[in-house]
C-alpha positions as CSV (number, residue, x, y, z in Angstrom):
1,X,20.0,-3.5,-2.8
2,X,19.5,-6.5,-1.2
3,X,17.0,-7.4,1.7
4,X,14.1,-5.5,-0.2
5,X,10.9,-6.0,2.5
6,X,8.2,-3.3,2.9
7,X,7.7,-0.2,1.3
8,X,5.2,2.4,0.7
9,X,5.1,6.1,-1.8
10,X,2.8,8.9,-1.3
11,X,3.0,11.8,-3.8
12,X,6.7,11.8,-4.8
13,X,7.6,10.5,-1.4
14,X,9.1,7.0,-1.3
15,X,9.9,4.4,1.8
16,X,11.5,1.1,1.8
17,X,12.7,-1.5,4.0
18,X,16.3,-2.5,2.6
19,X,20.1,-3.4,3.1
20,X,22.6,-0.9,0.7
21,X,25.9,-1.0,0.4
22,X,25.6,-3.4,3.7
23,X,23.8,-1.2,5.5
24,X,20.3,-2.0,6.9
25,X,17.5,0.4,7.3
26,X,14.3,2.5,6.5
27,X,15.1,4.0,3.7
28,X,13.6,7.2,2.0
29,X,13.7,9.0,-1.9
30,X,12.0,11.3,-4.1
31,X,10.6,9.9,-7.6
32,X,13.2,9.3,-9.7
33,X,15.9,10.5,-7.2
34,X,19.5,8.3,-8.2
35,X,20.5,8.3,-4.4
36,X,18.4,7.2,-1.4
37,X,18.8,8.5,2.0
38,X,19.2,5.8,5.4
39,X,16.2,7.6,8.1
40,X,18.0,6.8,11.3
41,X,18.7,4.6,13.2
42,X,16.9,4.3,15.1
43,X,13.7,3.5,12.9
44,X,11.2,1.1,12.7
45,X,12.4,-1.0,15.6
46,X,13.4,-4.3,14.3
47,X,13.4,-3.1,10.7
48,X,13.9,-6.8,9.8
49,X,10.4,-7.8,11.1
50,X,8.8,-4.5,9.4
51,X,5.7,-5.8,7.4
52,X,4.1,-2.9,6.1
53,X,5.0,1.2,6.2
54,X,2.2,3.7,5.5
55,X,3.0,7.6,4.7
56,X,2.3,10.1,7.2
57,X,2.2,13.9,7.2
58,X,5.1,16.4,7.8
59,X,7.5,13.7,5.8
60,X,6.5,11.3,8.5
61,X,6.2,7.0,7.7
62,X,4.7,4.8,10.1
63,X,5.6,0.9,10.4
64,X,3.8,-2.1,11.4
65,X,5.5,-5.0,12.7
66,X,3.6,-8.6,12.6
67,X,4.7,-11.7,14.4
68,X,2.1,-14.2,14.6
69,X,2.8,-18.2,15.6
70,X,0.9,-21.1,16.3
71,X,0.2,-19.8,20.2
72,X,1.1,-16.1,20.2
73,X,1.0,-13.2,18.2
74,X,2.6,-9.6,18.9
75,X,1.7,-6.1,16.6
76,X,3.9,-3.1,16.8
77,X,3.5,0.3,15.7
78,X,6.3,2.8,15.4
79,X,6.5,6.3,13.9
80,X,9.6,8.0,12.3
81,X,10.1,11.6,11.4
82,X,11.1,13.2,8.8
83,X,14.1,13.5,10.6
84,X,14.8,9.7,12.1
85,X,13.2,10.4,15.4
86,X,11.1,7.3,16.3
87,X,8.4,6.9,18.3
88,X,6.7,3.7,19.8
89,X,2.7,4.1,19.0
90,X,1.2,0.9,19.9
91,X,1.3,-2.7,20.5
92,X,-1.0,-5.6,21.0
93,X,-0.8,-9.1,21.9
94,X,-2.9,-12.4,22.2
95,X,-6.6,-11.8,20.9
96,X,-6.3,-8.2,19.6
97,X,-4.1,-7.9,16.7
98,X,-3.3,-5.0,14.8
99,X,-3.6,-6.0,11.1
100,X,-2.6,-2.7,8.8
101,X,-1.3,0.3,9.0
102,X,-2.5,3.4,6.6
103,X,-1.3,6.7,5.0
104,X,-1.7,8.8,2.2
105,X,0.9,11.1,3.2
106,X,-1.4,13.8,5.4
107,X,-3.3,11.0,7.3
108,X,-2.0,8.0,9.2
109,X,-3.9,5.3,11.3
110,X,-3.8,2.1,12.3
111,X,-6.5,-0.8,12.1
112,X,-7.3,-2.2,15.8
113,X,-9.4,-5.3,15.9
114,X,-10.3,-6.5,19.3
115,X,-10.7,-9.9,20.8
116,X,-14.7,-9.5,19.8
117,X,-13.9,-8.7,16.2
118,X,-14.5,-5.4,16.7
119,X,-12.6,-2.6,14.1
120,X,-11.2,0.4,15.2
121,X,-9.5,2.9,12.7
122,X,-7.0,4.8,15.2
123,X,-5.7,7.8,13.7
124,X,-1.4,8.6,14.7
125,X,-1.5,12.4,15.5
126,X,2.0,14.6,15.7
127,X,4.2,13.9,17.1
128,X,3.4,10.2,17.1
129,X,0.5,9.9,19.3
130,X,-2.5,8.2,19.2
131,X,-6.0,10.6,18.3
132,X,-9.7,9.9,18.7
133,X,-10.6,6.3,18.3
134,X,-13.2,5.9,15.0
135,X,-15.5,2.7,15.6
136,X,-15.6,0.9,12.2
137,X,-19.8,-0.7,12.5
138,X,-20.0,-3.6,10.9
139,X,-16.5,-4.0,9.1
140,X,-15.1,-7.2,8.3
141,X,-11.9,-7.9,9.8
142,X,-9.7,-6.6,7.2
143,X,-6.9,-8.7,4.8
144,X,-6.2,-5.1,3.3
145,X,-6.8,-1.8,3.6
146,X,-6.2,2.0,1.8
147,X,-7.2,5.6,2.3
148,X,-7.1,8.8,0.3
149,X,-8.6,11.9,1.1
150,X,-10.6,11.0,4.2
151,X,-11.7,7.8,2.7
152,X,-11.0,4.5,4.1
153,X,-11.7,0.5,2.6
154,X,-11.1,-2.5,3.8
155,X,-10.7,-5.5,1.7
156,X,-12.3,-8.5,3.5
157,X,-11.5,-12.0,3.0
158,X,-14.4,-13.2,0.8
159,X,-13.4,-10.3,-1.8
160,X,-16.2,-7.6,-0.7
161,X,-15.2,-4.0,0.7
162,X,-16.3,-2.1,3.5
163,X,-16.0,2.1,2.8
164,X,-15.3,4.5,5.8
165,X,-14.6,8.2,6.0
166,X,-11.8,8.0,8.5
167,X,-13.9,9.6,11.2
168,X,-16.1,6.0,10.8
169,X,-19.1,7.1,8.9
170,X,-20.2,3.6,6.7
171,X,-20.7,4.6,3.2
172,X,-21.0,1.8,1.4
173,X,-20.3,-2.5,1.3
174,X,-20.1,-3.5,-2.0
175,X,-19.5,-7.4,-3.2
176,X,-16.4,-6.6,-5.5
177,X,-15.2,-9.9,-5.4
178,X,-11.9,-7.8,-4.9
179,X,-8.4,-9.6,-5.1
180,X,-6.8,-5.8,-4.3
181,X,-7.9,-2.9,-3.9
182,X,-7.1,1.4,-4.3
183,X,-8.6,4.2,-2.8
184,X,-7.7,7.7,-5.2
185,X,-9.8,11.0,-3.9
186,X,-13.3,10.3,-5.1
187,X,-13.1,6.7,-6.6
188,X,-12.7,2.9,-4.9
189,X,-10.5,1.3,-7.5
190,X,-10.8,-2.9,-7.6
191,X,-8.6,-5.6,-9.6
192,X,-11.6,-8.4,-9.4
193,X,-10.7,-12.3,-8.7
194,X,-12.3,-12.3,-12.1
195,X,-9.2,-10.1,-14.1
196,X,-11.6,-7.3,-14.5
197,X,-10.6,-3.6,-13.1
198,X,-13.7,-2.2,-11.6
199,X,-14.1,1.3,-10.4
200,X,-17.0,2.1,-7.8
201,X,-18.3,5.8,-6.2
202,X,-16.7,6.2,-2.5
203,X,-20.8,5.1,-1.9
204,X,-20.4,1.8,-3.6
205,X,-21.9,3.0,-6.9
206,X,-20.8,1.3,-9.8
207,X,-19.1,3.7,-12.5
208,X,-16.8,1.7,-15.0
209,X,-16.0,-2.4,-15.0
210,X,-13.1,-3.1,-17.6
211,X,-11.6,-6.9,-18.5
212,X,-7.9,-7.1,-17.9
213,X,-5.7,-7.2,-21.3
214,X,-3.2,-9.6,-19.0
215,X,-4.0,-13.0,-20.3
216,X,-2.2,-15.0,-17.3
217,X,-2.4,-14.1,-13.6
218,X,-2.1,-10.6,-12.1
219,X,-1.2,-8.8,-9.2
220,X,-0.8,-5.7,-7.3
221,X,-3.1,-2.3,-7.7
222,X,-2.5,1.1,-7.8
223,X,-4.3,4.4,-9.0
224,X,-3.7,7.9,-9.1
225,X,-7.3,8.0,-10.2
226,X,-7.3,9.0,-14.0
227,X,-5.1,5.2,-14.7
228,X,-4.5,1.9,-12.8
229,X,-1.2,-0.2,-12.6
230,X,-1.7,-3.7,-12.0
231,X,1.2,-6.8,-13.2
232,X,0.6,-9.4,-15.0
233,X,2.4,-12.8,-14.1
234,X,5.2,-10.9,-12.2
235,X,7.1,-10.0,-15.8
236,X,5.1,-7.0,-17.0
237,X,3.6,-3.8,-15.3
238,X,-0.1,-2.5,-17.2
239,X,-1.7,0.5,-16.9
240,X,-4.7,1.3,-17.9
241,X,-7.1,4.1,-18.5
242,X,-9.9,4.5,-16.2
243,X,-12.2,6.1,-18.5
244,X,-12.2,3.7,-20.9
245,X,-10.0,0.9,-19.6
246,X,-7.5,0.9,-22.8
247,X,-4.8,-1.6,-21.3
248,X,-1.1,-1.1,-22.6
249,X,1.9,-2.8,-20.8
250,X,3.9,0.1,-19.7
251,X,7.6,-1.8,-18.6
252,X,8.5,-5.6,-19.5
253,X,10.7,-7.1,-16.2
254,X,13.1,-8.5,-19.3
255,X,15.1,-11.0,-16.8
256,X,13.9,-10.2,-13.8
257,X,10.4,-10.3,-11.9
258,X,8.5,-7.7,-10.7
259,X,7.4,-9.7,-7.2
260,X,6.6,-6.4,-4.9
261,X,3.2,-4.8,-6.2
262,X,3.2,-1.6,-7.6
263,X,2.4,1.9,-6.9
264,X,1.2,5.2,-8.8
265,X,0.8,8.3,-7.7
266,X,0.6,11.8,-9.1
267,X,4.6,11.7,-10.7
268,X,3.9,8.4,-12.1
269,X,4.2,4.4,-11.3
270,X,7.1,2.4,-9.1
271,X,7.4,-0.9,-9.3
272,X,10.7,-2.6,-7.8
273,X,12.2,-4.9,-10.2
274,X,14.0,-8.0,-9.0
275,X,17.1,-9.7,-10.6
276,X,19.1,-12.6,-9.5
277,X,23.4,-12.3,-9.8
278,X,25.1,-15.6,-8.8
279,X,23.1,-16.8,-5.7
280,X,22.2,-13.2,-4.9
281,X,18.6,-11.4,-5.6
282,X,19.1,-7.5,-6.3
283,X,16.4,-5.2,-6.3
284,X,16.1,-1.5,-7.6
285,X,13.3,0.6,-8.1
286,X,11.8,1.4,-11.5
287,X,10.3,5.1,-11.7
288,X,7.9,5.5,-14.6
289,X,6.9,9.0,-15.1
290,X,3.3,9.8,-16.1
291,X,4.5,11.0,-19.5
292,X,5.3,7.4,-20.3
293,X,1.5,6.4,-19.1
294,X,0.5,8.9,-21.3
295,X,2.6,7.7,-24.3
296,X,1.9,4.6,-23.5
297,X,-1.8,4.7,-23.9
298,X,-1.8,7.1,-26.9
C-alpha cells in the first residue's frame, strides 16, 4: 500500500489511513488478517488530511483532521461506524484548536483547548455525539495523549505528564521527562528523553525505571502492560519485559525502516514496515503475535 498516513489498533482491531490497489480510504483489519477491508466512503472526510484515528466502541474509529498555517488553523472531528456511516463531531478554528483524539476501543474523546489554554476532555457518545464535558484543572496543553481503562495522560511539551480519569479527576503530575508515552489498565508506561523505560502507578508513583538496550535513538511506545515495544533508529522493533526490563529486539526492518511507531496490544505488537521499489515507498503491516514476545524474551 502506498499513501500510509494515520493509524490506530485497539485489542485485535486495526485502522489505517492508506491507498490499495489505487484506491484511497480508512481502512480496517483484524491482527494478522491477509486482507483489509475499505470503511466507506464516506469516511473521515478528507481522509488525505486525516492526522490521527483513535478506537471507539461498537467497532467505531474516530479521526482528527489538523490544518494549521502561519494565520489560521482548522480541527475536525469525524466518527465512522463499524459500518462506514460517518458522522461530523466537531470542529474548531482560530484560538481553540483541537489537538488529539483518543480511544481504547470502548471510550473515545477528544482534547479541546480553548483560547485561555484551558483543557477539556470531551467524550464522543453513540451514535457520534458529543457527552458531558470533563474540565482537565491544571493540564498542560498536550503534544500527546493516551487512555485505557478510564485513565487519561497527557504528554506536555517539557516531558512531564498530567494523569486524568476521564471524568477529570487529577491523579497525579509527574516530571517523566517523557519523549512518549502509554497508558495500559493500571500502569503509566514512559520511554524517557534519557533512553530509559519508566513505569509509574496511575497516581504518579514510581514502580520500575529500566535503561534502554537500543544503543542509538528510539522511537515510538507501546504496552499491553506485562511488555513495551519501542524502535530503535527506525531499523529494529524491542520489546521488553516490564517486570524486569530484559530488552530483546523482536523484528529487524532488514531493507526497510520502520518510520510509523508501533503498537501492542493483547494479540501482540504492529509495527508498519516501509520499503522503497523504484521511486515508490510501500508499506505493509508486520503482526507479531505475543508468542514471539514470549520467545523472544525467554
Amino acid at each position: 500500500m502506498t499513501g500510509f498516513r494515520a493509524w490506530a489498533t485497539a485489542g485485535d482491531r486495526i485502522a489505517f489511513i492508506a491507498t490499495i490497489h489505487g484506491r484511497s480510504g480508512l481502512w480496517t483489519e483484524r491482527f494478522g488478517a491477509a486482507q483489509p477491508s475499505r470503511l466507506g466512503p464516506p469516511a473521515c472526510g478528507k481522509e488525505e488530511q486525516t492526522d490521527e484515528l483513535a478506537a471507539g466502541p461498537h467497532g467505531s474509529w474516530g479521526c482528527l483532521e489538523r490544518t494549521v498555517g502561519n494565520s489560521s488553523s482548522f480541527f475536525s472531528v469525524d466518527v465512522i461506524s463499524s459500518r462506514g456511516a460517518a458522522r461530523h463531531v466537531a470542529s474548531a478554528t482560530g484560538a481553540t484548536s483541537i489537538p488529539q483524539i483518543v480511544g481504547d476501543g470502548s471510550y473515545l474523546g477528544y482534547l479541546l483547548v480553548t483560547s485561555k489554554k484551558a483543557v477539556h476532555l470531551v467524550p464522543i457518545t453513540a451514535p457520534g455525539r458529543r457527552g458531558r464535558v470533563a474540565t482537565l484543572a491544571g493540564a498542560p496543553v498536550p503534544k500527546a495523549a493516551a487512555v485505557a481503562n478510564g485513565i487519561h495522560a497527557l504528554l506536555a511539551v517539557d516531558g512531564s505528564v498530567a494523569v486524568y480519569t476521564t471524568t477529570g479527576k487529577r491523579l497525579a503530575q509527574i516530571k517523566a521527562n517523557a519523549a512518549s508515552i502509554a497508558v495500559t489498565a493500571n500502569r503509566i508506561v514512559v520511554r524517557a528523553r534519557s533512553r530509559r523505560l519508566v513505569v509509574y502507578g496511575p497516581r504518579g508513583g514510581l514502580v520500575h525505571s529500566w535503561p534502554l538496550a537500543a544503543k542509538r535513538w528510539t522511537a515510538g511506545l507501546g504496552s499491553d502492560g506485562r511488555y513495551a515495544d519501542y524502535v530503535g533508529a527506525n531499523k529494529a522493533v524491542h520489546v521488553v519485559r516490564l517486570s524486569n526490563g530484559v530488552d530483546k529486539i523482536l523484528a529487524r526492518a532488514g531493507k526497510g525502516w520502520y518510520f510509523d511507531g508501533v503498537s501492542l496490544e493483547a494479540p501482540g505488537a504492529v509495527v508498519p514496515l516501509t520499503t522503497q521499489q523504484g521511486r515508490s515507498f510501500l508499506v505493509r503491516l508486520r503482526f507479531l503475535p505475543n508468542a514471539a514476545l514470549k520467545r523472544s524474551l525467554g
